[in-house]
C-alpha positions in Angstrom: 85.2 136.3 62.1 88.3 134.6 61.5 87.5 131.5 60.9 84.9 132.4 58.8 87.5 134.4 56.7 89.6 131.6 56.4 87.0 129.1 55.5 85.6 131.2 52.5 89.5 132.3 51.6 90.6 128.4 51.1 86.9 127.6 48.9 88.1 130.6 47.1 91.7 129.2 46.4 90.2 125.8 45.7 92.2 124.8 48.6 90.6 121.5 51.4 93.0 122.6 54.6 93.8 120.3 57.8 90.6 119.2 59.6 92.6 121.1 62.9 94.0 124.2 61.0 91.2 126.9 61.6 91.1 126.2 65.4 95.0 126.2 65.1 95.4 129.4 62.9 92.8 130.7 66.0 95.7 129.8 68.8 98.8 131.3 66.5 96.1 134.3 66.0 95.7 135.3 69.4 99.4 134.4 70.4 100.8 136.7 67.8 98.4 139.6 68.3 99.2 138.9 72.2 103.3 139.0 71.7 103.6 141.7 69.1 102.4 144.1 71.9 105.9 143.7 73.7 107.8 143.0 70.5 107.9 143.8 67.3 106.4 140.7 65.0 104.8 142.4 62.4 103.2 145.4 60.9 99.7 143.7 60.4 97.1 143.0 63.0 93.1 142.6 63.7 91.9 139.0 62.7 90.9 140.2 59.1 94.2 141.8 57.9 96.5 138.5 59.4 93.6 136.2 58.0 93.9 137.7 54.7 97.5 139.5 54.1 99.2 136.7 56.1 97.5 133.5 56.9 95.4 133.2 53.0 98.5 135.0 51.5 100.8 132.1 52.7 98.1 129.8 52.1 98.1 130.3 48.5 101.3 128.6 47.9 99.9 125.4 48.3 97.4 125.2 45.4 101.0 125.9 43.4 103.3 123.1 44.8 102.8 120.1 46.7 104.4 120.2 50.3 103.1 117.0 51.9 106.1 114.9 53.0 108.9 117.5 51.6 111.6 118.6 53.4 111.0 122.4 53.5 112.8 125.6 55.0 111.3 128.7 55.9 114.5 131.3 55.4 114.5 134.2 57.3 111.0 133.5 58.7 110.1 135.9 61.2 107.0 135.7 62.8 106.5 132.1 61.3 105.3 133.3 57.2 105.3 131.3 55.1 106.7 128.2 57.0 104.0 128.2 60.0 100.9 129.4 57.8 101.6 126.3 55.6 102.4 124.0 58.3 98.9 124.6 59.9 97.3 123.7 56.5 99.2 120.9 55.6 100.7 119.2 58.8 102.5 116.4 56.9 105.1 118.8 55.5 108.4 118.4 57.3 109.4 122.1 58.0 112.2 124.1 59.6 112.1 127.9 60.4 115.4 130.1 60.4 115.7 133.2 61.6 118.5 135.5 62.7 116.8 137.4 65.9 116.7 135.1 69.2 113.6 136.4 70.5 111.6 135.7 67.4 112.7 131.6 67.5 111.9 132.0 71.4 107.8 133.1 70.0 107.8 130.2 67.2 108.8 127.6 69.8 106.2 128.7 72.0 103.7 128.7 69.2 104.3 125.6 67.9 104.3 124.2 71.4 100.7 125.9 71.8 99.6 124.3 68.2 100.7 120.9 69.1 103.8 120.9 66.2 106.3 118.8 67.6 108.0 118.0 64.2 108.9 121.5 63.7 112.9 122.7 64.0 113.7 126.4 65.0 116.7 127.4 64.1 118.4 130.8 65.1 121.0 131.8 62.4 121.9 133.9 59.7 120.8 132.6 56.4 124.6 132.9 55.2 125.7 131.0 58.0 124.7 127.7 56.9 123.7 125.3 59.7 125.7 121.6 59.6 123.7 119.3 57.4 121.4 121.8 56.0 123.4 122.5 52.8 121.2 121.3 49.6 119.1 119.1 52.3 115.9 120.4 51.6 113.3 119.6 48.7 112.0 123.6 49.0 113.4 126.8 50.8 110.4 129.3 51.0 111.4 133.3 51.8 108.9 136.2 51.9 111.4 138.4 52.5 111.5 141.8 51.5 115.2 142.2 50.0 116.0 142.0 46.5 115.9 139.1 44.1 119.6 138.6 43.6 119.9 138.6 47.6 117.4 136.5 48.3 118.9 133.6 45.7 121.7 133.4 47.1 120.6 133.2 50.6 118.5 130.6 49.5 119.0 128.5 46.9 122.0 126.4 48.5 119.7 125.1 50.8 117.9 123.3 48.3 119.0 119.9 46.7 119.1 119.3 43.0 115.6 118.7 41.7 114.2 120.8 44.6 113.1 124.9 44.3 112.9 127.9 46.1 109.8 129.9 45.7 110.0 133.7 46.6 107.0 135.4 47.7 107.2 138.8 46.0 104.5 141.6 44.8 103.5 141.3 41.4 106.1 143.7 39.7 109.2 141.7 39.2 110.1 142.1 35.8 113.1 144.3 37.0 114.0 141.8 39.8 114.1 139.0 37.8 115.8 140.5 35.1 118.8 141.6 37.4 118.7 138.1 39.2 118.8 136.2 36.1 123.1 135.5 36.1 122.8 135.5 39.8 120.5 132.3 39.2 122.2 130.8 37.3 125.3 130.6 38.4 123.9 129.3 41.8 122.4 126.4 40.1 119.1 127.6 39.6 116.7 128.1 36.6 113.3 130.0 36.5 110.7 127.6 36.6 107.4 130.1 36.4 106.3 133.4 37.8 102.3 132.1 38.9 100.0 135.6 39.5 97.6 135.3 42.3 95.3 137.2 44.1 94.6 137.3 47.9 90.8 136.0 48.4 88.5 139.0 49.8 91.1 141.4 48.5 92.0 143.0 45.3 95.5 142.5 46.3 98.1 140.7 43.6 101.3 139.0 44.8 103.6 136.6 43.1 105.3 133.1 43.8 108.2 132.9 41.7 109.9 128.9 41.7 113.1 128.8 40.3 114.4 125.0 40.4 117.6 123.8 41.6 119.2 121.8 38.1 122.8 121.7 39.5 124.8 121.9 42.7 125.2 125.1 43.6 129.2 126.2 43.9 130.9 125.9 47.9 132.1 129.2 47.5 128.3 130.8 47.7 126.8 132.0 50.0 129.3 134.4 50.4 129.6 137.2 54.1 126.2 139.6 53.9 128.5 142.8 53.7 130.0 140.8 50.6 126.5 140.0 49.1 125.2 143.4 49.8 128.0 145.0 48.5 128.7 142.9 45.2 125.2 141.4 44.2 125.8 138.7 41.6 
């Protein structure tokens, strides 16, 4: 059933995946579904609901930008989305995965020892905390993360060089986001590329991928402590 999903989901996006990605979403599949019974991975299981509302959701972002040979971070990755969905359908992206719990690196090691990803760097860190040689090192930073906007930019953006973008993975109502994030933005060296619509094949679910490029460095001072961000959003 899954791979069926997923076949039909990707001719629905327009999308030609990896020869190897539907046996290799199969092996994260059954690893995830195995793990999250002792820990806490994610809220959606059964091989339709992470076909659709996780793999194909992921998915989606690469009929919007081309990852093949780009330097890309995952920030704040949990259980491996975007960053490992992606990776499965387009192998020759270069891709690290960040994460601030121990135990969820531990499960993307093992899974990308299990789909045969030796090119792929787990990192466990806070996304404030940048690691040595990461800082505007990467041509994308991806985040499906649930906080706010204005958070998530500045987690984010310094990790992406000049002529690179982040892309958010939000729901489709983000007028009020965006408007709040727009100073936050720019001051970080951003600008708002496009807000691209799309809905998730076999669903009548919309989400959003919002790509805000990186047109100037972004200031040493940012990112600044989480109980600093939190507290005093730009």
């Amino acid at each position: 059933m899954l791979e069926e999903l997923l076949q039909s989901g990707f001719e629905a996006l327009s999308l030609v995946p990896d020869p190897q990605a539907l046996g290799r979403y199969r092996i994260y599949y059954e690893y995830l579904e195995e793990m999250n019974r002792v820990m806490n991975l994610t809220a959606i299981s059964g091989e339709e609901d992470v076909a659709r509302l996780h793999f194909l959701d992921c998915a989606a972002l690469l009929g919007l930008a081309d990852l093949a040979g780009k330097k890309v971070i995952d920030v704040g990755t949990g259980a491996g989305f975007p960053g490992l969905a992606l990776k499965i359908a387009c192998p020759a992206m270069e891709l690290t995965l960040l994460d601030s719990l121990d135990k969820r690196i531990n499960f993307l090691k093992n899974t990308c020892e299990k789909l045969g990803f030796d090119d792929v760097t787990c990192i466990h860190s806070r996304a404030e905390e940048i690691p040595a040689g990461f800082r505007q090192g990467f041509d994308f930073a991806l985040s499906r993360a649930v906080a706010r906007l204005n958070l998530l930019c500045e987690l984010c953006l310094p990790y992406v060089k000049k002529g690179g973008a982040f892309i958010a993975m939000k729901g489709s109502d983000l007028e009020e986001e965006l408007a709040e994030a727009r100073r936050c933005i720019r001051t970080l060296g951003g600008q708002v590329e496009r807000k691209i619509d799309y809905t998730i094949p076999g669903t009548d679910v919309t989400h959003c991928a919002l790509i805000i490029r990186k047109v100037a460095d972004t200031p040493a001072k940012y990112p600044r402590r989480w109980a600093q961000i939190k507290k005093s959003p730009l």
